[in-house]
C-alpha positions as a LaTeX table, in Angstrom:
\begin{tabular}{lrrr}
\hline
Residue & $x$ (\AA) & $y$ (\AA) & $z$ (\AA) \\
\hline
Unk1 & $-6.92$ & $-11.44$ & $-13.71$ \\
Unk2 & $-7.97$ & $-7.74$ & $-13.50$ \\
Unk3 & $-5.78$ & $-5.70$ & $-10.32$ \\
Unk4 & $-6.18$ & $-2.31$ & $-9.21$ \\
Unk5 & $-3.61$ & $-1.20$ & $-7.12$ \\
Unk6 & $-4.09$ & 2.56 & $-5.47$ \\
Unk7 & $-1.38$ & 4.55 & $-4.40$ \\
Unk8 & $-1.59$ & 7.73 & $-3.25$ \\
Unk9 & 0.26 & 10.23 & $-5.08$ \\
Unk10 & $-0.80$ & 12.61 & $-7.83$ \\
Unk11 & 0.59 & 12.29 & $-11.61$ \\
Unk12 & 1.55 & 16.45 & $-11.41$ \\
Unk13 & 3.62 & 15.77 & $-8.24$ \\
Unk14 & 5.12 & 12.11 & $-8.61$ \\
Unk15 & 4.94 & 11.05 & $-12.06$ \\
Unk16 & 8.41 & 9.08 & $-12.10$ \\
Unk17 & 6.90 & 6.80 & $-8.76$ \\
Unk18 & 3.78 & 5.93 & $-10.31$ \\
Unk19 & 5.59 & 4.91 & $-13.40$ \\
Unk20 & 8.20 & 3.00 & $-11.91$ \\
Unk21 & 6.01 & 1.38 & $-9.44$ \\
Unk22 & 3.71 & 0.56 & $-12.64$ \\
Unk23 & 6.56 & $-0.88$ & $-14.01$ \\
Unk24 & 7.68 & $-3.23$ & $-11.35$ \\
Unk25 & 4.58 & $-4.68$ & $-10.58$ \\
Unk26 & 4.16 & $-5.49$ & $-13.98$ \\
Unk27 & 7.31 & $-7.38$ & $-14.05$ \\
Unk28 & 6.44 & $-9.33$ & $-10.68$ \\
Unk29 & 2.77 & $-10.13$ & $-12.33$ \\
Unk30 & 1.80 & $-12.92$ & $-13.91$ \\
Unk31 & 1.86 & $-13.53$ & $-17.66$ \\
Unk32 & $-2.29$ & $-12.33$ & $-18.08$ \\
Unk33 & $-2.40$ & $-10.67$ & $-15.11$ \\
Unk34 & $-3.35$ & $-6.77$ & $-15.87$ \\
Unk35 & $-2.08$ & $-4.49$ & $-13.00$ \\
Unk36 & $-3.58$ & $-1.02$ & $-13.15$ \\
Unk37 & $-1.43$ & 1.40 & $-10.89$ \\
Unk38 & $-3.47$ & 4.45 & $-10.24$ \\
Unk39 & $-2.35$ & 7.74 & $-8.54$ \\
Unk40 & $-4.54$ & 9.43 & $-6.72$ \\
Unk41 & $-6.30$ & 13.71 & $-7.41$ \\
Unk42 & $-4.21$ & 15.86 & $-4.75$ \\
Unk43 & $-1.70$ & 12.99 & $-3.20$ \\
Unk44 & 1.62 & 13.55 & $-1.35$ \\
Unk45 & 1.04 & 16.71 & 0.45 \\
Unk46 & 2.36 & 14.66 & 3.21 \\
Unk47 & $-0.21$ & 11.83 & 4.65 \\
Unk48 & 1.59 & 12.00 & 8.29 \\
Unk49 & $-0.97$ & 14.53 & 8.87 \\
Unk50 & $-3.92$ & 13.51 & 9.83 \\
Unk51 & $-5.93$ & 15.91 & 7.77 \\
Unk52 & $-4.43$ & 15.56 & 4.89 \\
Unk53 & $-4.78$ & 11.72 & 5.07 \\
Unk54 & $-8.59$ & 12.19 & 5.32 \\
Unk55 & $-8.69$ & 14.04 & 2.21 \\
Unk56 & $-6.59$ & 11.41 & 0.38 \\
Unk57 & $-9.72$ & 8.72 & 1.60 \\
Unk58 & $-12.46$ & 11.02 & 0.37 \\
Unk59 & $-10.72$ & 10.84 & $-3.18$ \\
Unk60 & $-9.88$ & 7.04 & $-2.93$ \\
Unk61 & $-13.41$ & 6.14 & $-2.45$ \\
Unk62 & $-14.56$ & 8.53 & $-5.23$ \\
Unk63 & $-12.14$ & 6.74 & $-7.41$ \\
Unk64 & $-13.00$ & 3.36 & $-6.14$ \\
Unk65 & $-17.28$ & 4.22 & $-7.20$ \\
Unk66 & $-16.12$ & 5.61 & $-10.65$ \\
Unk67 & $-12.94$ & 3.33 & $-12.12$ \\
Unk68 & $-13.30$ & 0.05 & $-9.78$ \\
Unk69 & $-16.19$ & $-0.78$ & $-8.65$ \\
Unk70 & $-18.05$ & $-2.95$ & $-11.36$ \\
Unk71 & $-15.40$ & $-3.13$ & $-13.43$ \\
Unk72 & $-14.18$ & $-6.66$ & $-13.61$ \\
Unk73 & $-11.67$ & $-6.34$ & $-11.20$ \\
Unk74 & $-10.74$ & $-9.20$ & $-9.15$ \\
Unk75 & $-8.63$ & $-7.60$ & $-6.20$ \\
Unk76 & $-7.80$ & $-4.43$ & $-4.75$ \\
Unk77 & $-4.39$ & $-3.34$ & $-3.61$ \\
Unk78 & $-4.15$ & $-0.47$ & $-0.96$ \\
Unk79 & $-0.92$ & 0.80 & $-2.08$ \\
Unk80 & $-0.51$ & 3.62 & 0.74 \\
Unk81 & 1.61 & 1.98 & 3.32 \\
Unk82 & $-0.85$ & 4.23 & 5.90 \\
Unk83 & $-4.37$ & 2.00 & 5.00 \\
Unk84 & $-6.45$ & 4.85 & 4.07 \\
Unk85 & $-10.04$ & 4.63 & 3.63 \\
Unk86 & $-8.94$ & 0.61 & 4.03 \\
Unk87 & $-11.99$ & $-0.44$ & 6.35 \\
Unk88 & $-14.85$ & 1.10 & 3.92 \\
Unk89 & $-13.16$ & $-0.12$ & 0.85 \\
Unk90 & $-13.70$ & $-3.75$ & 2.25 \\
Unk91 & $-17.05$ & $-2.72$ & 3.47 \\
Unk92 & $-18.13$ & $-1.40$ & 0.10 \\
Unk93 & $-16.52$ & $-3.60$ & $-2.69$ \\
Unk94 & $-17.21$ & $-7.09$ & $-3.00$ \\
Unk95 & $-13.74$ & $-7.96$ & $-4.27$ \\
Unk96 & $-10.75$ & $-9.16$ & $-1.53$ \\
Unk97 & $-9.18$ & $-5.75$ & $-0.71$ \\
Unk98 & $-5.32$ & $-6.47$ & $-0.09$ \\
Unk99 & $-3.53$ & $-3.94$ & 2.13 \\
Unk100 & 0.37 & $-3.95$ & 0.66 \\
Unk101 & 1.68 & $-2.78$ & 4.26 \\
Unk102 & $-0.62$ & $-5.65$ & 5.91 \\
Unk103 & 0.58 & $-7.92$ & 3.69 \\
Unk104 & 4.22 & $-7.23$ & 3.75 \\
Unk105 & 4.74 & $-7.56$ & 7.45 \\
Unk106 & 2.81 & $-11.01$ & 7.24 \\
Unk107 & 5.48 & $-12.01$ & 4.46 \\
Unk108 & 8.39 & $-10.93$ & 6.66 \\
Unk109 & 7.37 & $-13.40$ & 9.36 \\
Unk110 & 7.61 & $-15.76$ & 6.44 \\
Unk111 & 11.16 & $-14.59$ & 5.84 \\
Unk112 & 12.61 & $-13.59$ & 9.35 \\
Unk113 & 11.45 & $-12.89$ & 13.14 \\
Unk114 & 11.67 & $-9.42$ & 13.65 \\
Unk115 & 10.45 & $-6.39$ & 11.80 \\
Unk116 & 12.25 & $-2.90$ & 10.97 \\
Unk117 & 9.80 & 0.23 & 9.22 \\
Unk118 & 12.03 & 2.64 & 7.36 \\
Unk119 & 10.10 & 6.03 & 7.85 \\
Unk120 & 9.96 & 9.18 & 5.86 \\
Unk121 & 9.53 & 11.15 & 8.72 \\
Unk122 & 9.38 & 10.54 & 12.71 \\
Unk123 & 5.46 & 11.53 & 12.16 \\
Unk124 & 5.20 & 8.90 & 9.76 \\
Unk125 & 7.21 & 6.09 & 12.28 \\
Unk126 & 4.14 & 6.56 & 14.75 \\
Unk127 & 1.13 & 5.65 & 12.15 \\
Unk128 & 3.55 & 2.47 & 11.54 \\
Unk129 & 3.81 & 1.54 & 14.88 \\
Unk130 & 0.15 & 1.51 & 15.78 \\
Unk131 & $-0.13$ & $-0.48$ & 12.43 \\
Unk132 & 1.91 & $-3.07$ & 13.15 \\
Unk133 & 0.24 & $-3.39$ & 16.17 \\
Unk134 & $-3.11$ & $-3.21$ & 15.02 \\
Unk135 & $-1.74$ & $-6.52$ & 12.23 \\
Unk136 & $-1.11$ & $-8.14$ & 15.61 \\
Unk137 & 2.88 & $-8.10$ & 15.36 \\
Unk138 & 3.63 & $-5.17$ & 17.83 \\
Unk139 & 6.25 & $-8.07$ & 19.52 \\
Unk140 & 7.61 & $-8.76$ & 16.60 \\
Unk141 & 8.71 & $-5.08$ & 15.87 \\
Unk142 & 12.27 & $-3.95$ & 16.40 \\
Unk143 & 11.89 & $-1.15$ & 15.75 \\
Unk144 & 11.24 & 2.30 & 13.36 \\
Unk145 & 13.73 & 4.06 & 11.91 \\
Unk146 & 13.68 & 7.74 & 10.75 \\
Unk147 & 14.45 & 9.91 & 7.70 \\
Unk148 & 13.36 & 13.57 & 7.53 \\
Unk149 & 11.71 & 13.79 & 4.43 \\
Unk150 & 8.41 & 16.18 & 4.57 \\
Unk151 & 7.04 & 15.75 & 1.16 \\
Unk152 & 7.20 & 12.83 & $-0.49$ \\
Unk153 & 7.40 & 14.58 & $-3.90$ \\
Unk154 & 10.69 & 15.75 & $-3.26$ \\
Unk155 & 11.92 & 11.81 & $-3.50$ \\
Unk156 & 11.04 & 11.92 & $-7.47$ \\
Unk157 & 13.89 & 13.06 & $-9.23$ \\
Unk158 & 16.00 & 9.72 & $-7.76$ \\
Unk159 & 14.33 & 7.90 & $-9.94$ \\
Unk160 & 16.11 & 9.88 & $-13.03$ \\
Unk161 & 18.83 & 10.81 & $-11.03$ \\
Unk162 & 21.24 & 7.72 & $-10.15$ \\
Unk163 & 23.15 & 9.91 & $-7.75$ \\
Unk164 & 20.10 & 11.45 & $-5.76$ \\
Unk165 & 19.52 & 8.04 & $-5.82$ \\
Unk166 & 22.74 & 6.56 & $-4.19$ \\
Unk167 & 22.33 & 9.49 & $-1.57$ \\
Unk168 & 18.78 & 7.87 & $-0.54$ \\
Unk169 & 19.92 & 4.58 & $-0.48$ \\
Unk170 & 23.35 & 5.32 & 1.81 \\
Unk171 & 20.34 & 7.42 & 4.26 \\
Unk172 & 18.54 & 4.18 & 4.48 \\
Unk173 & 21.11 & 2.34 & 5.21 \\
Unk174 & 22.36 & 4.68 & 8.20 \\
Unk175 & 18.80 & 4.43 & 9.28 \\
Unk176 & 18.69 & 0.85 & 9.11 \\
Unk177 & 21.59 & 0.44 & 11.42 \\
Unk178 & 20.03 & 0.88 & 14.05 \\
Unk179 & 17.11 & $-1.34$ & 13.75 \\
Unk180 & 19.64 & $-4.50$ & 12.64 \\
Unk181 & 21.63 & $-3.86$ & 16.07 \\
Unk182 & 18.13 & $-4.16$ & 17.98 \\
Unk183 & 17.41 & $-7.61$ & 15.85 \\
Unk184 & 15.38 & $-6.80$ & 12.87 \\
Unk185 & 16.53 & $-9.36$ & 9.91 \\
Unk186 & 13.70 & $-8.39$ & 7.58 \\
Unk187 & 13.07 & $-4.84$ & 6.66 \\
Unk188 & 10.19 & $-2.42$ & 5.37 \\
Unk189 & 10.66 & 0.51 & 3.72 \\
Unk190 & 7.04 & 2.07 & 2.06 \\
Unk191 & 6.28 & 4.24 & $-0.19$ \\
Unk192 & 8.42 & 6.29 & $-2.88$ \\
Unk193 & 11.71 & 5.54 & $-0.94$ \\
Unk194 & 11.30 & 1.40 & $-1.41$ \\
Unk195 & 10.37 & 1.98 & $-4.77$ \\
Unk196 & 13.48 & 3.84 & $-5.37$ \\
Unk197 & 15.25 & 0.90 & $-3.37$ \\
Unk198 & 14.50 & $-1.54$ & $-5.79$ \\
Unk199 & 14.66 & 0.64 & $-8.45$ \\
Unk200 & 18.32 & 0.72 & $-7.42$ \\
Unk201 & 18.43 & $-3.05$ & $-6.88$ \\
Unk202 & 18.71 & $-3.05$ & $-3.69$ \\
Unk203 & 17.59 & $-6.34$ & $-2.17$ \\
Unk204 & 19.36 & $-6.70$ & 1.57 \\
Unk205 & 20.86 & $-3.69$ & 3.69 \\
Unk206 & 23.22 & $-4.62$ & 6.24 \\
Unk207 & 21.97 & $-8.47$ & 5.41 \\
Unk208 & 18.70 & $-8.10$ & 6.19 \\
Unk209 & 15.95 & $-8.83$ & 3.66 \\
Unk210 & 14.17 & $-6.23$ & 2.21 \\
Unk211 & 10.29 & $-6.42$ & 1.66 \\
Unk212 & 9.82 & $-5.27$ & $-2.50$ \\
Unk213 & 6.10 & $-4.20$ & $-0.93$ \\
Unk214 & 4.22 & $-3.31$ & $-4.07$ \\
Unk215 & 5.90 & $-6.56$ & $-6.11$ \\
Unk216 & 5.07 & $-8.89$ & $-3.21$ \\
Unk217 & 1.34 & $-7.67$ & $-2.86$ \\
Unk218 & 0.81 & $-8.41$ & $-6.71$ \\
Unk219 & 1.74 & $-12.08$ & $-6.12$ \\
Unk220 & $-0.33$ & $-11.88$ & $-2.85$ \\
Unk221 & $-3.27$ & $-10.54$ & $-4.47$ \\
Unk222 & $-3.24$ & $-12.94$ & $-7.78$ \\
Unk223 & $-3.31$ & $-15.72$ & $-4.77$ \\
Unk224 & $-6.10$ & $-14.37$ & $-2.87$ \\
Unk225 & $-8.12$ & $-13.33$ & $-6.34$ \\
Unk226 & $-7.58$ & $-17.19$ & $-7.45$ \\
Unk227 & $-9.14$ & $-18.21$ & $-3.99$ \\
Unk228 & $-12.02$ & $-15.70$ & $-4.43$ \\
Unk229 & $-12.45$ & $-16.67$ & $-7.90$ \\
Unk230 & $-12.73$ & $-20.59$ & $-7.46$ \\
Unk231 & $-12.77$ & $-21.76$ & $-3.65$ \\
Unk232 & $-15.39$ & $-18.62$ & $-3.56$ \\
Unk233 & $-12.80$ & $-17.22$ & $-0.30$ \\
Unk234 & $-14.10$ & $-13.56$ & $-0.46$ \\
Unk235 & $-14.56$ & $-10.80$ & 2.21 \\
Unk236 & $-16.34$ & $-11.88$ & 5.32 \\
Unk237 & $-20.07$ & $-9.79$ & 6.01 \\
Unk238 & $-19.67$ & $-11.12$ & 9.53 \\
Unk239 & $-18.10$ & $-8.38$ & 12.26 \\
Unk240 & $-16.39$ & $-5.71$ & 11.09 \\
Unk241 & $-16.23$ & $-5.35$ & 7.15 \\
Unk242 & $-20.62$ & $-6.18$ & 7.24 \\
Unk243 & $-21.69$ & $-4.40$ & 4.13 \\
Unk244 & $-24.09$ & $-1.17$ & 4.16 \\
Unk245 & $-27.74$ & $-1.94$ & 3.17 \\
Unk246 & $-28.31$ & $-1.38$ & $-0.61$ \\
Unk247 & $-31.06$ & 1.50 & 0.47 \\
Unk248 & $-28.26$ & 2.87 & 3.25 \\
Unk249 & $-25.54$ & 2.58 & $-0.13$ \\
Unk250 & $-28.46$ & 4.61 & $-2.39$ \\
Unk251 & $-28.62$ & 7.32 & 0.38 \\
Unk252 & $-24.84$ & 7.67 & 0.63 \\
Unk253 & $-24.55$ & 7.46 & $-3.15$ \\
Unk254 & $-26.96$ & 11.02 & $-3.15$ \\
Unk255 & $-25.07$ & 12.77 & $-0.12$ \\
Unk256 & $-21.77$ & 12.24 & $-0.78$ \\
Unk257 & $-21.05$ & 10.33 & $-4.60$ \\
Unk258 & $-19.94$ & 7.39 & $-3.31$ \\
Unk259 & $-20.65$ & 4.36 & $-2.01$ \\
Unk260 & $-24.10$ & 3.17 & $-4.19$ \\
Unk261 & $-25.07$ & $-0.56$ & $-5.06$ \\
Unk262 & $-22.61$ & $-1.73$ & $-7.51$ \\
Unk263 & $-24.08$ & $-3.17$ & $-10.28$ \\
Unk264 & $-24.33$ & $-7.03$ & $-10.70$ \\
Unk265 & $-22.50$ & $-7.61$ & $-7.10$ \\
Unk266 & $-23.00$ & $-10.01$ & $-4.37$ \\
Unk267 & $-21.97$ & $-9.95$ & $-0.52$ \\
\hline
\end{tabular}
């Protein structure tokens, strides 16, 4: 089984995440299963901005016409805890098209009741709330809590450093606090920081469980690729993910470079 899982973040400004997040999900796959962690052009200029976040989907869906689509992969994994560009990719590829941030909060109703977000930034917290609440678990949030990172490249040197490290996981901790007082017993932390968590080994805070979001949407995704692959469970063409017309996908393909018939697919 082929994965592709897209984060967004840029090899000149996060190297050390991409690598470690390659790494774990390779431990959490499947003996087989090929997981292909990809960072992203100009990532991590801070996606908490709106504009910037609209760049990042222009370059995700240029990457998704030239490295993914029509190359044998059997899932998609949007690795960016904000969803970017998550709506076309399911329009446009006729693979399942896994969101790790969906699928996390749907695993921690599996594990607990109610849901804490660890956010970079108070920006960030925001986005999270209306996606929670868009995944139809807005009651089951206790809350968001806060860190003041600005740019997520800053976060890369805990990864070599075990003492920037420690420092990020005693922040997470005070900013968990909170959130376990209010009733959260399962916890999500996105992005560079949870990588860094579990690079740490860090599995509860305060005895909460924590969500390991890109491990846990690897074993998601080699479920849902299975179903796709023989129970034929694939992307629904009714309602909101309906495909563009091939002629509608050759037009796009000419104005903008992405977004063509993929050869050899089916809706």
């Amino acid at each position: 089984m082929k994965l592709w899982l897209q984060l967004v973040a840029s090899a000149g400004r996060l190297p050390r995440f991409i690598a470690q997040a390659q790494a774990q999900c390779d431990s959490a796959a499947n003996p087989g299963t090929q997981v292909t962690v990809s960072g992203s052009p100009h990532g991590a200029l801070g996606d908490q901005h709106a504009a910037f976040l609209h760049c990042d989907a222009h370059d995700i869906l240029h990457l998704m016409q030239q490295q993914v689509a029509g190359q044998g992969y059997d899932v998609y994994i949007m690795g960016n805890s904000l969803d970017p560009a998550l709506h076309a990719l399911r329009e446009l590829l006729d693979i399942p098209v896994v969101s790790a941030f969906q699928v996390g909060c749907q695993v921690a109703m599996t594990l607990g009741d109610r849901i804490g977000v660890v956010a970079t930034n108070p920006k960030f917290g925001l986005a999270y709330s209306r996606l929670v609440e868009s995944y139809g678990l807005g009651p089951k949030l206790a809350g968001i809590g806060g860190l003041t990172v600005t740019r997520a490249a800053d976060l890369d040197a805990a990864f070599d450093d075990r003492l920037v490290g420690a420092r990020i996981v005693q922040e997470v901790e005070d900013a968990c606090r909170p959130l376990v007082t209010t009733g959260a017993d399962v916890l999500l932390v996105p992005g560079p920081i949870g990588t860094i968590l579990a690079h740490q080994g860090v599995t509860r805070i305060l005895g909460a469980t924590l969500i390991d979001l890109y491990p846990t949407a690897v074993k998601i995704a080699e479920g849902i690729g299975y179903l796709a692959r023989h129970r034929d469970m694939n992307t629904s063409r009714l309602g909101l993910y309906q495909s563009p017309s091939d002629e509608s996908r050759r037009e796009a393909a000419r104005l903008y470079g992405f977004g063509g018939p993929i050869a050899g697919a089916g809706s």
